[in-house]
C-alpha positions in Angstrom: 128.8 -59.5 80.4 131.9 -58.0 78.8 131.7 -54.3 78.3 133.7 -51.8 75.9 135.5 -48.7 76.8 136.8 -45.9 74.4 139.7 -42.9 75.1 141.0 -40.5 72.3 143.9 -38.6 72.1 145.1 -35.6 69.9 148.2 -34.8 68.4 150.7 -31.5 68.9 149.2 -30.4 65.6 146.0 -30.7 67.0 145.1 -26.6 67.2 143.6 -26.8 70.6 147.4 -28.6 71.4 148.3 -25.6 69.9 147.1 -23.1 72.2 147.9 -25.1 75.0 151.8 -25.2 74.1 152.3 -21.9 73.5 150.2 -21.2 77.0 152.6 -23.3 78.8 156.0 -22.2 77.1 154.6 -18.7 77.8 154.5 -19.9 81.5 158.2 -21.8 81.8 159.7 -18.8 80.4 158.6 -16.6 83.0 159.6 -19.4 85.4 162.7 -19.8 83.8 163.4 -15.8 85.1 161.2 -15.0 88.0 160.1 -18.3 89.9 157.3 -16.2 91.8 155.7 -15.4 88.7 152.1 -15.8 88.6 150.6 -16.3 85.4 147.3 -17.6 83.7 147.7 -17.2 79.8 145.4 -18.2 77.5 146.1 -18.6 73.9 143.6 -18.8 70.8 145.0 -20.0 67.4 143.0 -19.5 63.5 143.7 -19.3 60.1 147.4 -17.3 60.3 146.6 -15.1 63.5 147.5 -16.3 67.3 145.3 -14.3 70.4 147.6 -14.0 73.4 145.3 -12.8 76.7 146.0 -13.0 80.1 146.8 -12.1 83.3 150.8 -12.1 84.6 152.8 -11.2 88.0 156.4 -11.0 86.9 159.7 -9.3 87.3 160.7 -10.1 83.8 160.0 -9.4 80.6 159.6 -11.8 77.5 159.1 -11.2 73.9 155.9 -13.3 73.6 155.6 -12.8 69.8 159.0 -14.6 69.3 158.2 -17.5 72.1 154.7 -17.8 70.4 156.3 -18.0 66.6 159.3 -20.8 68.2 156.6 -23.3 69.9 154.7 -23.4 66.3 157.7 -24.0 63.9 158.7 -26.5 66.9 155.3 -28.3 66.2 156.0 -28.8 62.4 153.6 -25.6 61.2 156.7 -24.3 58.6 155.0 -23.9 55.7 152.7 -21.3 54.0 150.4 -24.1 52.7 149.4 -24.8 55.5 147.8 -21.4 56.1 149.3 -21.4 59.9 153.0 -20.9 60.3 154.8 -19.6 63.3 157.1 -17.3 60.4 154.1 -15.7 58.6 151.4 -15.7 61.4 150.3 -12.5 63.2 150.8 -13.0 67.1 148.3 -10.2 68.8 149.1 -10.1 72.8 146.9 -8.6 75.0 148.3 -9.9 78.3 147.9 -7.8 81.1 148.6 -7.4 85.2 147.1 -9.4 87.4 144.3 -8.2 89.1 145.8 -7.1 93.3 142.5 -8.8 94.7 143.4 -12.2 93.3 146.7 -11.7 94.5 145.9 -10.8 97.9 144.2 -14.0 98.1 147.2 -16.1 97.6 150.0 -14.3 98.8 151.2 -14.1 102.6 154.1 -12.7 104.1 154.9 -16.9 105.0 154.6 -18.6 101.9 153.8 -21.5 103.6 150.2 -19.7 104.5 149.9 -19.4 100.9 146.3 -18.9 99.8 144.8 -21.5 97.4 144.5 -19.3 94.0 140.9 -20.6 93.4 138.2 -22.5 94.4 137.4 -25.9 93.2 138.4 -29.6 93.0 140.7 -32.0 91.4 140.8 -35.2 90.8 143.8 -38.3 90.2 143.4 -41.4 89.8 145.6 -44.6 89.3 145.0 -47.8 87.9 147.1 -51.2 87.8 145.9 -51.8 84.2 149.2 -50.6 82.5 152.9 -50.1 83.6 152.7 -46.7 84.3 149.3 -47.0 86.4 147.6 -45.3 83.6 143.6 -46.3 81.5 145.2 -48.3 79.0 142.7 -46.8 76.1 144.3 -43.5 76.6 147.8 -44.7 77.1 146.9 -46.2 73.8 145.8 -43.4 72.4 148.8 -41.6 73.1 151.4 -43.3 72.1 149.5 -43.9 68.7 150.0 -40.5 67.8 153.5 -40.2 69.3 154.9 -42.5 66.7 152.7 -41.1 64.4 154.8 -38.0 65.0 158.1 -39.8 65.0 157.0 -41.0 61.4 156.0 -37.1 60.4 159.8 -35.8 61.6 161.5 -38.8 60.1 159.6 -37.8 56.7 160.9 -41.4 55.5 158.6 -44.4 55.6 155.8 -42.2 55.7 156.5 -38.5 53.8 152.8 -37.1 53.1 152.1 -36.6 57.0 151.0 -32.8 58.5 151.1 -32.4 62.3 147.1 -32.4 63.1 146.2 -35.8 64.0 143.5 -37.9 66.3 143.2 -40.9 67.6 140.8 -43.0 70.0 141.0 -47.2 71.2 138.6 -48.8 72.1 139.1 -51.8 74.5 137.1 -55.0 75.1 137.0 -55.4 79.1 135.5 -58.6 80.8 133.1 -58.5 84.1 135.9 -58.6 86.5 137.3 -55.0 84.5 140.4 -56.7 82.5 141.3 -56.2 79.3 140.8 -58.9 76.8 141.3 -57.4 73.4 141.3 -53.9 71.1 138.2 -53.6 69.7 138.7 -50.7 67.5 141.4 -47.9 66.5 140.6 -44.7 65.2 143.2 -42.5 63.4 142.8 -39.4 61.6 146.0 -37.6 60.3 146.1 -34.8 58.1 148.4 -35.1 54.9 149.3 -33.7 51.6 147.0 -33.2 48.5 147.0 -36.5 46.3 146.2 -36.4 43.1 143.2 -39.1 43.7 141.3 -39.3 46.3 140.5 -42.8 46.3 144.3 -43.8 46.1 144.8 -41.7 49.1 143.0 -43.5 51.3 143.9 -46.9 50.7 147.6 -45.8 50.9 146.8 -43.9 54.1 145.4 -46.6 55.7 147.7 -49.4 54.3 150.3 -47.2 55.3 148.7 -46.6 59.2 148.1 -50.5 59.3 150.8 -52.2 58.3 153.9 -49.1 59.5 152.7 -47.0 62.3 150.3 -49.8 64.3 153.6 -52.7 64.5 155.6 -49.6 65.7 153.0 -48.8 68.3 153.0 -52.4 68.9 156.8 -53.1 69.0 157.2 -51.3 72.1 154.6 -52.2 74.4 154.7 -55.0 76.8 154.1 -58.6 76.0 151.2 -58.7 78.2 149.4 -55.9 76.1 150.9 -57.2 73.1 148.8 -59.9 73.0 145.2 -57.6 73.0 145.7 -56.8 69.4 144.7 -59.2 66.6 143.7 -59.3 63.1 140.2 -58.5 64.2 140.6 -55.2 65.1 138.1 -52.7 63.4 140.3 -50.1 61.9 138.9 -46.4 60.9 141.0 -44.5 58.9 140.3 -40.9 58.1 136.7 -41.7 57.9 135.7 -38.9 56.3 138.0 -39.1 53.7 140.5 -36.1 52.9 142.3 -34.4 55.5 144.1 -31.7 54.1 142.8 -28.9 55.4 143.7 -28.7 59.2 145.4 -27.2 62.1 144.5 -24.0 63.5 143.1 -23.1 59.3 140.5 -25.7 60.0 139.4 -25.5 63.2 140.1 -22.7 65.9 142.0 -23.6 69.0 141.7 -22.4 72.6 144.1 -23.2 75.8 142.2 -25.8 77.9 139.7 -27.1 75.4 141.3 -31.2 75.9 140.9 -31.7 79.5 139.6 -34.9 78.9 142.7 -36.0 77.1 145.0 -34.4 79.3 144.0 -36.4 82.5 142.7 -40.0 82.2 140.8 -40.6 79.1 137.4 -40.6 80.5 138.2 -42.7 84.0 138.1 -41.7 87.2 136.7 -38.0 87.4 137.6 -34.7 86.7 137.1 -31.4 88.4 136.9 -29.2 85.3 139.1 -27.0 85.6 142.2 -26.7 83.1 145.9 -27.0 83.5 147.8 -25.4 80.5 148.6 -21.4 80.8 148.5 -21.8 85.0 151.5 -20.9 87.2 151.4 -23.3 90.3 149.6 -21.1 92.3 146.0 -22.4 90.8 145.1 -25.0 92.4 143.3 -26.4 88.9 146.7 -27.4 88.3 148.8 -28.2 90.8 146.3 -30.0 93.3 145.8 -32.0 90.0 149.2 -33.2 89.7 149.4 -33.7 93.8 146.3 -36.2 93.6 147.6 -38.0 90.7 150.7 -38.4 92.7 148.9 -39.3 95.9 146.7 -42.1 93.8 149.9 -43.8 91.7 151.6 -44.2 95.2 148.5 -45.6 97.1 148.1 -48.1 93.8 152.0 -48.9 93.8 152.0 -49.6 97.2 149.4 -52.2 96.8 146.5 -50.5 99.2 144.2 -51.2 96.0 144.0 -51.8 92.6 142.1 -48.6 91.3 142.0 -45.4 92.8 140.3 -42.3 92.7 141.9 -38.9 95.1 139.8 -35.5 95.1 140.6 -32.4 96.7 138.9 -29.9 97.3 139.7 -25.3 98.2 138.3 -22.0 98.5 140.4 -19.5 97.2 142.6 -17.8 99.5 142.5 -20.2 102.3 145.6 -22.2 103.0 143.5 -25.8 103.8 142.1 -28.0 101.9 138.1 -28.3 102.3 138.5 -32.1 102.7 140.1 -35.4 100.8 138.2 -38.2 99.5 139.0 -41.4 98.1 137.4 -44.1 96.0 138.7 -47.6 96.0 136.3 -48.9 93.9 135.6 -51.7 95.7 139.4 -53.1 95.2 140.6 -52.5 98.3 143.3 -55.4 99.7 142.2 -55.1 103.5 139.9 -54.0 105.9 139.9 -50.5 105.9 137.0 -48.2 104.5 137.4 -45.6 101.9 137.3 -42.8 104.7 139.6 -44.3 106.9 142.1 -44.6 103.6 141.6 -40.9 103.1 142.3 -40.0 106.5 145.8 -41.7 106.6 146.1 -39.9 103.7 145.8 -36.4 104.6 148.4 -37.7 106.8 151.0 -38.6 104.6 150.7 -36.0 102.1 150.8 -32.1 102.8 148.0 -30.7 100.3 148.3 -26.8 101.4 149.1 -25.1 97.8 152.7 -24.1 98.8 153.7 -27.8 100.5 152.5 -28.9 96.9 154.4 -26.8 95.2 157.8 -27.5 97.1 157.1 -31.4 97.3 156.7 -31.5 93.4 159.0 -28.9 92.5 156.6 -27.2 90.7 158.7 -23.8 90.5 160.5 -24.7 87.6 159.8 -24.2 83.8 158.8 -27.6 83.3 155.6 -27.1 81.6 155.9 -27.1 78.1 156.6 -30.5 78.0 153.1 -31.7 79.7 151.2 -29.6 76.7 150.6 -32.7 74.6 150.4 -36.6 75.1 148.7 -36.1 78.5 149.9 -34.6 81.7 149.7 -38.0 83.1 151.6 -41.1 82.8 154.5 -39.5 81.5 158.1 -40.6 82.3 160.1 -38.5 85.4 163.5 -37.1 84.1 165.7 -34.8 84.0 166.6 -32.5 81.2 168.5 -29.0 80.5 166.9 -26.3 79.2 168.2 -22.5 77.6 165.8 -19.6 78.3 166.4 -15.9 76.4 164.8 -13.0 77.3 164.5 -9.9 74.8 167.7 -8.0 76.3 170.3 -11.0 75.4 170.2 -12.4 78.9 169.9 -16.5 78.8 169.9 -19.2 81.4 170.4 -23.0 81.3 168.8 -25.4 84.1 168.4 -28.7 84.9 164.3 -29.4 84.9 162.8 -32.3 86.5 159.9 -33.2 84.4 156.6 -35.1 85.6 157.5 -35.0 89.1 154.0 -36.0 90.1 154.9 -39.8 88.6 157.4 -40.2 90.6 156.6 -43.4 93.2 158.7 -41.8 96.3 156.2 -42.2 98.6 155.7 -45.7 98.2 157.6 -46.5 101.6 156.0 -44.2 103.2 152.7 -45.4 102.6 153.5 -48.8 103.2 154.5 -47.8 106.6 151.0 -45.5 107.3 148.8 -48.9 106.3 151.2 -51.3 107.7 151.6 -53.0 104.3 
């Protein structure tokens, strides 16, 4: 019997979104200047006042105020009606040093016998569903409210958008888990005030329909093309007006949309969040090394699904164990332990091997705070950091390095594929 699955997404306007970016541009700008620094920021946003608190390790010294006050304007909050603006808004820090006993746990005099900097486990997964080996509800999701936001910044088609926004597909799978059609979209957008209500809906939605959805549409393959139809069930701001928003209508806290960060509700999750983290935690960086671990394994054809966890115990170098799941899917005769055995392997999991392997070092962070940390596209971009005293410094940052499929060979070679 055919079942039904359902992923959401939320926009950079989306005040959780908007803890998490400042976290994580709080975290490449210490990067940026000191790529030892350890960090674990965490950011809560309301009506007009951002909370800044933390613990940091660092040589340098930012002004977190102005960094705070840049990553807002950057999201669209610009103007005084919407009661949240990165030019008007108080920005209270109370970050402080980080505590020596944590630190003594993850620091060696070999940073290759660097300590894990928590306990815990992490999942990745990877899925032949979509091109990027992602749950297509989420990838779905996301890229809904990615145009969405193309339409807010072009401010032409579309000119009444506001940058809070959510979304949620769901799919229509059959017995053998393949998509057969999109059920149902969900989108919720903030906007301007109308002057009726009742004309403001039907122009939202008309307006969602029949502009953002053939965008959405436009650039996805043919083969998930074909999924939508005219039978869709379409929920538009279902609760009518949407004006009120951001961090003025709901409070927002780093780490609140782990859910939406990761894979939409498949595969697993550990529970613990990535934004604010340096490297070091394990939440974070193990999390990106299974989801890299599970997209190669899929890529190089050892199944069709897959499921990587990892477990540690803070301040020990090894991992407590690897385990997979192939979901039944996969294409030889080899059990799920053996799979993880070849593996551990193939792919170094102590924190620092991690860290090295995905060039996790480098301030690319901010970019991962909203659309997912997962199924992104692996590039290369240049980035200008400024630091209170006039000092500045451009690099090259590889982004998503965790998607890229450069172990492929290698794991062809381990299963004899």
């Amino acid at each position: 019997m055919a079942y039904l699955f359902t992923s959401e997404s939320v926009s950079e306007g989306h005040p959780d979104k908007v803890a998490d970016q400042i976290s994580d541009a709080l975290i490449d700008n210490f990067l940026a200047f000191d790529t030892d620094s350890k960090v674990a920021c965490e950011t809560l946003v309301t009506t007009g006042q951002v909370v800044l608190a933390g613990e940091v390790k660092s040589t340098t010294y930012l002004d977190v105020q102005k960094i705070a006050r840049e990553t807002i304007n950057k999201i669209g909050y610009t103007k005084s009606e919407y009661m949240f603006d990165g030019n008007s808004c108080g920005v209270f820090s109370a970050i402080h040093e980080q505590s020596d006993d944590i630190n003594r746990g993850v620091d060696r005099a070999s940073k290759e016998q660097q300590g894990a900097g928590d306990q815990g486990m992490m999942f990745g997964y990877a899925t032949k569903e979509t091109e990027n080996y992602m749950p297509l509800a989420l990838d779905l999701s996301h890229r809904i409210l990615k145009e969405l936001a193309d339409l807010r910044r072009e401010n032409k088609d579309i000119d009444y958008l506001r940058p809070d926004s959510k979304s949620q597909v769901t799919i229509e799978y059959s017995d053998d888990n393949v998509p057969q059609r999109i059920d149902a979209i969900v989108v919720s957008t903030q906007h301007d005030d109308f002057d009726e209500d009742e004309a403001m809906l039907a122009k939202i939605r008309k307006d969602i329909v029949d502009i953002l959805i053939p965008r959405v549409v436009a650039k996805l393959p043919e083969a998930i093309q074909v999924l939508f139809n005219d039978d869709i069930t379409y929920h538009i701001n279902p609760t009518g007006k949407f004006v009120i928003g951001g961090p003025h209508g709901d409070t927002g806290l780093t780490g609140r949309k782990i859910i939406v960060d990761t894979y939409g509700g498949k595969g697993a999750h550990g529970g613990g969040a990535f934004s604010g983290k340096d490297p070091s935690k394990v939440d974070r960086s193990a999390a990106y090394a299974t989801r890299h671990i599970a997209k190669n394994l899929v890529a190089a054809g050892v199944a069709d699904e897959i499921l990587v966890q990892v477990s540690y115990a803070i301040g020990v170098v090894e991992p407590m164990g690897i385990f997979v799941d192939t979901y039944g899917t996969c294409a030889f005769n080899l059990t799920d332990g053996e799979i993880a055995e070849k593996v551990s392997a193939i792919f170094d999991m102590r924190p620092f091997a991690i860290e090295e392997r995905l060039k996790l070092r480098s301030p690319m962070y901010s970019e991962t705070a909203a659309y997912g940390h997962m199924g992104r596209e692996n590039e290369t971009v240049t980035k200008t950091f400024s630091q209170p005293n006039g000092e500045s410094v451009t690099l090259d940052v590889e982004l998503f390095t965790w998607e890229k499929l450069d172990y492929v060979d290698k794991v062809k070679e381990a299963f004899g594929l």
